[in-house]
Structure formats: structure tokens, C-alpha cells
MOPAC internal coordinates of N, CA, C and O (Angstrom, degrees):
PM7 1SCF
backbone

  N    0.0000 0     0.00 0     0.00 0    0    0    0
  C    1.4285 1     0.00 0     0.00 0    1    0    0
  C    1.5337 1   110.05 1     0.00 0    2    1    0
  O    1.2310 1   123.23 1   135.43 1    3    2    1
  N    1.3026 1   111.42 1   -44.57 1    3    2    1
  C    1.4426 1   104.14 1   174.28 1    5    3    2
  C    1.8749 1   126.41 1   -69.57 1    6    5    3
  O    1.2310 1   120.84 1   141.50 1    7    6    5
  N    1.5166 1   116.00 1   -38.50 1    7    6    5
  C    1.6373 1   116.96 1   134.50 1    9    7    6
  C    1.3482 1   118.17 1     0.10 1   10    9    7
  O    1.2310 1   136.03 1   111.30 1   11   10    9
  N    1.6014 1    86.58 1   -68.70 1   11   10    9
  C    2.0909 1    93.95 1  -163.01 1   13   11   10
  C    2.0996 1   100.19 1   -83.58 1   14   13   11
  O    1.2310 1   128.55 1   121.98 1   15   14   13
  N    0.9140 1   101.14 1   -58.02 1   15   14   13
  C    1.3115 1    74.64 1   177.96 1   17   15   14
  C    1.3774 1   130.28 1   -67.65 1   18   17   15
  O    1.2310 1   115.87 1   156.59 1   19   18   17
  N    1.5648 1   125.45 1   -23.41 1   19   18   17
  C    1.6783 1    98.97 1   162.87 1   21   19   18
  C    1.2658 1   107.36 1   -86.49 1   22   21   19
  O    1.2310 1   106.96 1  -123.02 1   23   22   21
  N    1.1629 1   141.88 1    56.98 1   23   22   21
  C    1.3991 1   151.67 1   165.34 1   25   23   22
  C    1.4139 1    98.33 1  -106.79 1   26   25   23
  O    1.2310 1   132.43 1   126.77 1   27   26   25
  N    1.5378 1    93.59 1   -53.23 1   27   26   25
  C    2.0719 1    98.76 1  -175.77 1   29   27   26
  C    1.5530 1    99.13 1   -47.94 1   30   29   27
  O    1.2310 1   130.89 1   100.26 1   31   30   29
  N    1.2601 1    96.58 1   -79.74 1   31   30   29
  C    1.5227 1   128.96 1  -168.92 1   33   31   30
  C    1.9335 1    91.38 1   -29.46 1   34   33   31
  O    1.2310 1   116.93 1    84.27 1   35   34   33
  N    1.2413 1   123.44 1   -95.73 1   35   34   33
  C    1.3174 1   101.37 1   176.09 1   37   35   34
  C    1.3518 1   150.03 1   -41.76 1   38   37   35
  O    1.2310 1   125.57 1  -173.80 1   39   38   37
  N    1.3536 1   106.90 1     6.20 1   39   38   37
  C    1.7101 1   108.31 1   178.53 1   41   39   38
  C    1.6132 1    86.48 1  -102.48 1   42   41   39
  O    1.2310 1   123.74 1   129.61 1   43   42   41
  N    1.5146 1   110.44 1   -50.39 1   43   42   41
  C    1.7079 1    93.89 1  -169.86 1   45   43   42
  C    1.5167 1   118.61 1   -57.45 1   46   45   43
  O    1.2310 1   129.10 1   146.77 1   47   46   45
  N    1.5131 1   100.06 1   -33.23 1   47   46   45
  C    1.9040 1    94.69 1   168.04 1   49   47   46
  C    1.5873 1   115.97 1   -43.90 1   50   49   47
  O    1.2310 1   129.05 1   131.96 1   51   50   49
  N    1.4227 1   100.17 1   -48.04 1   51   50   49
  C    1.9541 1   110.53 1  -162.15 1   53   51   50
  C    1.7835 1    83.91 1   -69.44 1   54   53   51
  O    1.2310 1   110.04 1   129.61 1   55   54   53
  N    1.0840 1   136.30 1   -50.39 1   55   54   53
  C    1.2550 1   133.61 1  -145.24 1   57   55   54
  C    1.8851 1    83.04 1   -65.59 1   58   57   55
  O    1.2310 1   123.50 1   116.11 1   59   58   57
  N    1.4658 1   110.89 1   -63.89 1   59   58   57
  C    1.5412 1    95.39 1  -152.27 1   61   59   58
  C    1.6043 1    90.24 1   -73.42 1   62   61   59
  O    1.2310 1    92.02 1   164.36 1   63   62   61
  N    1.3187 1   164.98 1   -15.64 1   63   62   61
  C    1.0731 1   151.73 1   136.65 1   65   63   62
  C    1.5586 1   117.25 1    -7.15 1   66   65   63
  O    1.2310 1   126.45 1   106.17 1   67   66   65
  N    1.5807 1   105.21 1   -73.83 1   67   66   65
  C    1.3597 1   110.01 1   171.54 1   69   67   66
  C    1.7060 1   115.11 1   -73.09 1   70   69   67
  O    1.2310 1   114.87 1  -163.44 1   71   70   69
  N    1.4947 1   127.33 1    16.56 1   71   70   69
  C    0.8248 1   120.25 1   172.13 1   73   71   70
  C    2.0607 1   143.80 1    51.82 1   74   73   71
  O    1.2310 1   133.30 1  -148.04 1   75   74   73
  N    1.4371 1    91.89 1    31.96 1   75   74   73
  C    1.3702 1   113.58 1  -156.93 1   77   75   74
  C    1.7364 1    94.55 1  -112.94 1   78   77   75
  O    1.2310 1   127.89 1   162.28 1   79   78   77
  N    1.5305 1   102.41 1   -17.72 1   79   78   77
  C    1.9018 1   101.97 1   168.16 1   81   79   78
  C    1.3926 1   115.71 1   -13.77 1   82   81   79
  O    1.2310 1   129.57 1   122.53 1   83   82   81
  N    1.4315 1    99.15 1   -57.47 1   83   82   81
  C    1.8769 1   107.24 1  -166.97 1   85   83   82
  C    1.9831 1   113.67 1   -54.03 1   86   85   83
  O    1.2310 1   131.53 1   165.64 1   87   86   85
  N    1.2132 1    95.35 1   -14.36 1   87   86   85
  C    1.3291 1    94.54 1   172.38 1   89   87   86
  C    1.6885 1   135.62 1  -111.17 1   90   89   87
  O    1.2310 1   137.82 1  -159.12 1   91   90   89
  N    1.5015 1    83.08 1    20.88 1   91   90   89
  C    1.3564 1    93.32 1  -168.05 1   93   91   90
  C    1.6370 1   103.58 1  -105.40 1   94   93   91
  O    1.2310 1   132.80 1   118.11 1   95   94   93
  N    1.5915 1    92.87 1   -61.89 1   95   94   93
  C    1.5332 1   104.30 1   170.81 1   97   95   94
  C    1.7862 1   101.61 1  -155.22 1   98   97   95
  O    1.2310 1   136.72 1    -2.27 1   99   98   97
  N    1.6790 1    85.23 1   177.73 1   99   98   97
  C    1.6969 1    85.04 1  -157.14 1  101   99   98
  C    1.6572 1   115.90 1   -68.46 1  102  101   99
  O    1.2310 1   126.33 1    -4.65 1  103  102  101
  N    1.5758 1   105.43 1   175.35 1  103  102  101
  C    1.4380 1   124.29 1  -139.60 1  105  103  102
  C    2.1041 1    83.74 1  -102.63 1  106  105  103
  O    1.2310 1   120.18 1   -49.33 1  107  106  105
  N    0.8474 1   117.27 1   130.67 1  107  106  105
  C    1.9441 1   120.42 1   164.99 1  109  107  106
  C    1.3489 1   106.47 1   -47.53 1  110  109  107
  O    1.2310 1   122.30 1   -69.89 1  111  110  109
  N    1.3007 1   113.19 1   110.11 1  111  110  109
  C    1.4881 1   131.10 1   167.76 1  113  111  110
  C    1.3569 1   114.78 1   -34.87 1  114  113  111
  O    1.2310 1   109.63 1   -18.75 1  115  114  113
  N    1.4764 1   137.05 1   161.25 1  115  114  113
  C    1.0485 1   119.02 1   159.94 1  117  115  114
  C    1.4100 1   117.65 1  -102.14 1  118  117  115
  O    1.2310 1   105.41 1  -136.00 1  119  118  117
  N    0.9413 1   144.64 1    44.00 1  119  118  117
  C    1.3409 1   161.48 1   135.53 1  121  119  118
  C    1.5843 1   137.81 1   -96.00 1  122  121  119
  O    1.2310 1   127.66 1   159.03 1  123  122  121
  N    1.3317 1   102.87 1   -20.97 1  123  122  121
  C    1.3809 1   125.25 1   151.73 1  125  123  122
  C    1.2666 1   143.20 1   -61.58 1  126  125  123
  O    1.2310 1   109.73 1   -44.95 1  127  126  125
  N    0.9309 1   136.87 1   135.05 1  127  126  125
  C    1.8432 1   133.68 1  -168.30 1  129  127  126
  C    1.3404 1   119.18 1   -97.55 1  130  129  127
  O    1.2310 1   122.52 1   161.95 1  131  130  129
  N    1.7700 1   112.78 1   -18.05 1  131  130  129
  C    1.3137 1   113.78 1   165.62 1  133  131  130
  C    1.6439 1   110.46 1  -137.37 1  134  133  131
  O    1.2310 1   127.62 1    -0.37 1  135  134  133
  N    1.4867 1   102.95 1   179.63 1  135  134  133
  C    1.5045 1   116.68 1  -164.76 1  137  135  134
  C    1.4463 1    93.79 1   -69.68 1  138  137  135
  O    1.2310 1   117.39 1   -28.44 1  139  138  137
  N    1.4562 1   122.57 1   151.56 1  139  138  137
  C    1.5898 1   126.69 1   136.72 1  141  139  138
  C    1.0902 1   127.57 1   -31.07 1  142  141  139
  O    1.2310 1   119.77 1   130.93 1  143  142  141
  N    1.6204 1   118.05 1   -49.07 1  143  142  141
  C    1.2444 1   132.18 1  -157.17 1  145  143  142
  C    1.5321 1   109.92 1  -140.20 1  146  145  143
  O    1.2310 1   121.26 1   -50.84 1  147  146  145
  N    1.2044 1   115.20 1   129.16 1  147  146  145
  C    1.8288 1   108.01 1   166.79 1  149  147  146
  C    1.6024 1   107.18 1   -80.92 1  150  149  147
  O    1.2310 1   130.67 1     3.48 1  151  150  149
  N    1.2754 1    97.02 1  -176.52 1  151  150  149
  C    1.5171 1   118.83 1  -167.25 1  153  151  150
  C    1.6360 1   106.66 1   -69.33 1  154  153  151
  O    1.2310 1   122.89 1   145.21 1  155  154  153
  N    1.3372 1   112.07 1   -34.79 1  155  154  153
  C    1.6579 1   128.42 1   170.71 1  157  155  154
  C    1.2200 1   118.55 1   -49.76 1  158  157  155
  O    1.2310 1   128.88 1   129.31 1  159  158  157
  N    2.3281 1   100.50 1   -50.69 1  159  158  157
  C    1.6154 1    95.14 1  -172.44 1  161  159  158
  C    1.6757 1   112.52 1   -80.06 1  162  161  159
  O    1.2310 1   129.96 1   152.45 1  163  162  161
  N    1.0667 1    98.39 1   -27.55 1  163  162  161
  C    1.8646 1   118.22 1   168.75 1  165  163  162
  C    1.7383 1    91.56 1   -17.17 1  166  165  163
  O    1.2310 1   134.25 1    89.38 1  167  166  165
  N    1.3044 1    90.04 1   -90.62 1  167  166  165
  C    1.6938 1   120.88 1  -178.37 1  169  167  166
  C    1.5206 1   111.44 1   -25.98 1  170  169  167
  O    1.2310 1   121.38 1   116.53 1  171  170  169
  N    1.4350 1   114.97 1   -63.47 1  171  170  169
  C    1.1721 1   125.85 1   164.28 1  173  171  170
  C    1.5068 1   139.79 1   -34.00 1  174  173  171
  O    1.2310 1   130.73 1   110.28 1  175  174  173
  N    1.3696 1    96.90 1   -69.72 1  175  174  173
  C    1.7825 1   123.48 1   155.76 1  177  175  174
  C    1.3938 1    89.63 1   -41.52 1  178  177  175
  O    1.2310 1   105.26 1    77.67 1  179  178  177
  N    1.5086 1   144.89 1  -102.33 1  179  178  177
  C    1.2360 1   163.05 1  -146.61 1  181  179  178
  C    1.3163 1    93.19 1   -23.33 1  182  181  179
  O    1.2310 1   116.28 1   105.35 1  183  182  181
  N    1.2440 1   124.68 1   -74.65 1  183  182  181
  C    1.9104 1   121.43 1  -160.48 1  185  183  182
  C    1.6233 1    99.68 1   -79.76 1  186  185  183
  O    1.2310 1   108.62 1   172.82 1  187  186  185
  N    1.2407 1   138.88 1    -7.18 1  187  186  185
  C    1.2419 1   132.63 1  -172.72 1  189  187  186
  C    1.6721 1    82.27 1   -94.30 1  190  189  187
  O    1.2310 1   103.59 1   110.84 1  191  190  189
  N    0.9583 1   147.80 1   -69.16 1  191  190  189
  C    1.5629 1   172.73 1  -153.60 1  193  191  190
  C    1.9056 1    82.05 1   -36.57 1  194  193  191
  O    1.2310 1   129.81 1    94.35 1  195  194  193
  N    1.4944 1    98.70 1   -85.65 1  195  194  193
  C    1.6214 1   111.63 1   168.56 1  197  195  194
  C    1.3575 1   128.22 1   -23.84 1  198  197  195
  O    1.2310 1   125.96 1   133.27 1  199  198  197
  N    1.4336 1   106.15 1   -46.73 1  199  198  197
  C    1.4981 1   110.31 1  -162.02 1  201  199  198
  C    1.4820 1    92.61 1   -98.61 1  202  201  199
  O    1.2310 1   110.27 1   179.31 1  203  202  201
  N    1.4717 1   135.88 1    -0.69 1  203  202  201
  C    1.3273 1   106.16 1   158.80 1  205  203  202
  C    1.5408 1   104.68 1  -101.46 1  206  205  203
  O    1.2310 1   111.16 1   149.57 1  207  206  205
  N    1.6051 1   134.25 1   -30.43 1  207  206  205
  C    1.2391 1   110.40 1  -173.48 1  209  207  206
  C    1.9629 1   105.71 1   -64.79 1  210  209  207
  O    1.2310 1   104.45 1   166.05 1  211  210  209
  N    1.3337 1   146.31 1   -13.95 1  211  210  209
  C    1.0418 1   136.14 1   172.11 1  213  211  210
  C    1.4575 1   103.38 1   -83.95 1  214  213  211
  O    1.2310 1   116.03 1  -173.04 1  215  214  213
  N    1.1295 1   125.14 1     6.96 1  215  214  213
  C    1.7491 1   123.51 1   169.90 1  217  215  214
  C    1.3208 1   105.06 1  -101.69 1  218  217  215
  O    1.2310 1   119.70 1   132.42 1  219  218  217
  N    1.5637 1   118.18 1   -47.58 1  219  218  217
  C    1.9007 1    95.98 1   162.65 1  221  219  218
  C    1.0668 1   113.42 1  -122.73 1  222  221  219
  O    1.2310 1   116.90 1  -112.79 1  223  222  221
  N    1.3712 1   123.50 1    67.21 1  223  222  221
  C    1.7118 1   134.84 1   161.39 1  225  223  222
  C    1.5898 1   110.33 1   -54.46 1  226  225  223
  O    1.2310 1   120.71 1   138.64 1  227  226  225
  N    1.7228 1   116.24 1   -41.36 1  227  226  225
  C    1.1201 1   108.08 1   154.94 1  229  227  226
  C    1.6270 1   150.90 1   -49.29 1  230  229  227
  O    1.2310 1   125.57 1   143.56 1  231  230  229
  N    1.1118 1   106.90 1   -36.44 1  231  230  229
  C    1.1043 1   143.97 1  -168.90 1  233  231  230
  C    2.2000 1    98.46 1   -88.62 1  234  233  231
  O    1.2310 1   116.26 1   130.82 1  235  234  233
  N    1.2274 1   124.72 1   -49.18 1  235  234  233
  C    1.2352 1   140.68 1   161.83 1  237  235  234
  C    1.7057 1   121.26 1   -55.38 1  238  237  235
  O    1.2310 1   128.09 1   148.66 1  239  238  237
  N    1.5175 1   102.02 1   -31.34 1  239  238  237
  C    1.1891 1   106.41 1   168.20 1  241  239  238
  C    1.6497 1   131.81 1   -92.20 1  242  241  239
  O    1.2310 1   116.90 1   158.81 1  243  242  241
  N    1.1438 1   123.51 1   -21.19 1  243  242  241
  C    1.2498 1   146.25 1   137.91 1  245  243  242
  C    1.7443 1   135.34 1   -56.68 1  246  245  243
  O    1.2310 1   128.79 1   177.17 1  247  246  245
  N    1.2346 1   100.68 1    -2.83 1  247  246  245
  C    1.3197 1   133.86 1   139.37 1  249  247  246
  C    1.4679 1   130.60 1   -73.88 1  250  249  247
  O    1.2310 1   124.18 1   115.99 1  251  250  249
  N    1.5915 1   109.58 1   -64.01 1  251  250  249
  C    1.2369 1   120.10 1  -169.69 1  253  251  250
  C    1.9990 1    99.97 1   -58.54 1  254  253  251
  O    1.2310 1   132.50 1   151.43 1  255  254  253
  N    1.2548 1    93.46 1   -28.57 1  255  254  253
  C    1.9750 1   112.63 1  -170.82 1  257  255  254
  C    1.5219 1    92.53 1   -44.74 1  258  257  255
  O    1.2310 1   124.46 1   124.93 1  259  258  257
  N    1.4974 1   109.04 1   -55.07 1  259  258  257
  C    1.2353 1   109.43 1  -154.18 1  261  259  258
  C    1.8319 1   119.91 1   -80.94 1  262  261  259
  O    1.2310 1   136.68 1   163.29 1  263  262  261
  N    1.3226 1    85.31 1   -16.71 1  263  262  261
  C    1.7440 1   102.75 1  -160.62 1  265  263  262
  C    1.6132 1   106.80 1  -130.00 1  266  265  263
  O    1.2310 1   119.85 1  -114.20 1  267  266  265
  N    1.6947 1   117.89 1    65.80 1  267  266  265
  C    1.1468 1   113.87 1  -163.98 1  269  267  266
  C    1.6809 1   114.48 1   -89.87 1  270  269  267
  O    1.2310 1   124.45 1   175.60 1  271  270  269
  N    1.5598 1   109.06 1    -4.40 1  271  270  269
  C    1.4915 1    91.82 1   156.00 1  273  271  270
  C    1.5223 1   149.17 1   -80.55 1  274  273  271
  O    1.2310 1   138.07 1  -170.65 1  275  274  273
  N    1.8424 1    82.59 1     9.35 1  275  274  273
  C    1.9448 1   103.86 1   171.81 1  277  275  274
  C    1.3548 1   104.22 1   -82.09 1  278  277  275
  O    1.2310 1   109.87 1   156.15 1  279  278  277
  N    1.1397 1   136.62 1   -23.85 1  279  278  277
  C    1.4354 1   135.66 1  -152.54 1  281  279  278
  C    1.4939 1   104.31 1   -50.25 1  282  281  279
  O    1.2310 1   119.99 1   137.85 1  283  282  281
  N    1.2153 1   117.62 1   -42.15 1  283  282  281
  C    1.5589 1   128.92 1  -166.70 1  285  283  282
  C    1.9802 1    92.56 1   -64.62 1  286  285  283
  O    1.2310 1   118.22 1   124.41 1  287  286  285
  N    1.4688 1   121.00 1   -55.59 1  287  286  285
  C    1.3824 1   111.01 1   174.26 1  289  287  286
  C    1.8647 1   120.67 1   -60.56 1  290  289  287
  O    1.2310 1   123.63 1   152.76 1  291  290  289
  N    1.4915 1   110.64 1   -27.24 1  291  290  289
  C    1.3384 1   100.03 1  -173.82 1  293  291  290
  C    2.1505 1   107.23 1   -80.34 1  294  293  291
  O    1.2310 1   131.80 1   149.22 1  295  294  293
  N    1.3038 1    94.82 1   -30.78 1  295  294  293
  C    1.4994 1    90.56 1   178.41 1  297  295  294
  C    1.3393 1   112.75 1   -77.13 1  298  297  295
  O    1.2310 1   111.77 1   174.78 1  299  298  297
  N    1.8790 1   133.12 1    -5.22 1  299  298  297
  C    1.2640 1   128.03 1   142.65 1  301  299  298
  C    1.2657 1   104.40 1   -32.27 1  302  301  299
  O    1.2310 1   128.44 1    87.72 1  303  302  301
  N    1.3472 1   101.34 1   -92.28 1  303  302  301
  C    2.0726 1   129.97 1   177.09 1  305  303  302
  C    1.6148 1    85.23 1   -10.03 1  306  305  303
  O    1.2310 1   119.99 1    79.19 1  307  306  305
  N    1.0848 1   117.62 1  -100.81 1  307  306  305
  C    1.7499 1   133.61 1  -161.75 1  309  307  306
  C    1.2867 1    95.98 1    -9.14 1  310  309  307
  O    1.2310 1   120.23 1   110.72 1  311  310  309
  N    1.4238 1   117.17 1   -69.28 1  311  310  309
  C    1.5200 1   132.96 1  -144.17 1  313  311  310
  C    1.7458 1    90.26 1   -78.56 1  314  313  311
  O    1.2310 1   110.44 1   147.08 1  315  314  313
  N    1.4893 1   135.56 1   -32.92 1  315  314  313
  C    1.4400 1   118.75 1  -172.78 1  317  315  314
  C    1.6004 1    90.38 1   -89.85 1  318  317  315
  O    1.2310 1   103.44 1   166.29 1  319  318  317
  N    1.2009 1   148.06 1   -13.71 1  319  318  317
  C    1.3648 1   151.97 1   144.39 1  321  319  318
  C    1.4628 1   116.06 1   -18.05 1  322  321  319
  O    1.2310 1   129.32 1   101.56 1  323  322  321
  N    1.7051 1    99.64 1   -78.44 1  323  322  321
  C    1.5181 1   103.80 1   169.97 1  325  323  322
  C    1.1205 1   114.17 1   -74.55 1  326  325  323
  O    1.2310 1    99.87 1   165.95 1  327  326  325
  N    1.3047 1   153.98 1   -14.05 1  327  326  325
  C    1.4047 1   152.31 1   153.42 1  329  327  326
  C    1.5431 1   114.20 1   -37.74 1  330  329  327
  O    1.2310 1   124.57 1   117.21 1  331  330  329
  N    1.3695 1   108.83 1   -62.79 1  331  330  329
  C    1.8096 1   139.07 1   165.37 1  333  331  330
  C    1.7199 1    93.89 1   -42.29 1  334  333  331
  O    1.2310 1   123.80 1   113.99 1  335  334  333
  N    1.1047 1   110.32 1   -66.01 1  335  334  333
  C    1.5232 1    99.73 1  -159.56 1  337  335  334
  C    1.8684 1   105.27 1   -71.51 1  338  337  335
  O    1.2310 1   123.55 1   145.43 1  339  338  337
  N    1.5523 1   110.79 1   -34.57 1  339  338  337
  C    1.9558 1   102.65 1   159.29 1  341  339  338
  C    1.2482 1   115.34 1   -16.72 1  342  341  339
  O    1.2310 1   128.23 1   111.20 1  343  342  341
  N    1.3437 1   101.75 1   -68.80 1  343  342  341
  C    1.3717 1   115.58 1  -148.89 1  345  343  342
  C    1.7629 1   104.14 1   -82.56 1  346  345  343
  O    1.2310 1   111.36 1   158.24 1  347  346  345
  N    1.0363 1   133.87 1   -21.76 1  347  346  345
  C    1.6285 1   138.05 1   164.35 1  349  347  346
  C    1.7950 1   117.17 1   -53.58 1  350  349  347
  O    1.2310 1   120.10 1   180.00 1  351  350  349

């Protein structure tokens, strides 16, 4: 148990390091006094995040078909994707 959680705990550090948080889960309001998310769920979110966009990459791309002035936001996504998977 301790394995898995500093496993979390260090990917969500690397994640907000590399600054790709925003795509994992949401960003601290500015009216709020604490985070959405700790450094654990960061970590957490991150490999679940991955393992579903490579479960419907199909399904994501047949999207992009239809709606090609997102492309510029989904190849963000892509690129904090492979970033996410670095650090795993």
C-alpha cells in the first residue's frame, strides 16, 4: 500500500511539474481556499485519464473528422497524453 501511494504521490508531483494538471482534473477556483485535487488524486486521475483516451482513441478520432477547428485543442490533449505516459 505504501508502493502504490508514493507512486501516486510522485507522478502527480511530475504531472503538475510538467504542468499538464489542467488536463487531468480541475484547476483551484479563484475563490476557493483549497485545491480540487491533492497531489495523490493528480497521480491517480493521470493513468486513469490515459487509459481511457487509448480505449476510445477511435471513437476521439471520428470526432476530430467532424469538428476540425478543435484539432489545435485535441493535439494539446495528445501531447499532455504522451507527457502522462513519460512519467508512468
Amino acid at each position: 500500500m505504501t508502493l502504490a501511494y508514493s507512486s501516486a504521490i510522485f507522478q502527480g508531483t511530475e504531472l503538475k511539474k510538467k504542468q499538464v494538471q489542467e488536463y487531468v482534473s480541475r484547476r483551484k477556483e479563484p475563490k476557493k481556499k483549497y485545491r480540487r485535487r491533492s497531489t495523490f488524486g493528480v497521480g491517480l486521475d493521470g493513468e486513469k485519464w490515459v487509459n481511457y483516451l487509448e480505449q476510445y482513441s477511435w471513437e476521439v478520432e471520428q470526432l476530430m473528422k467532424l469538428t476540425p477547428s478543435k484539432r489545435r485543442f485535441y493535439q494539446q490533449g495528445m501531447r499532455a497524453a504522451t507527457l502522462i505516459q513519460s512519467i508512468s
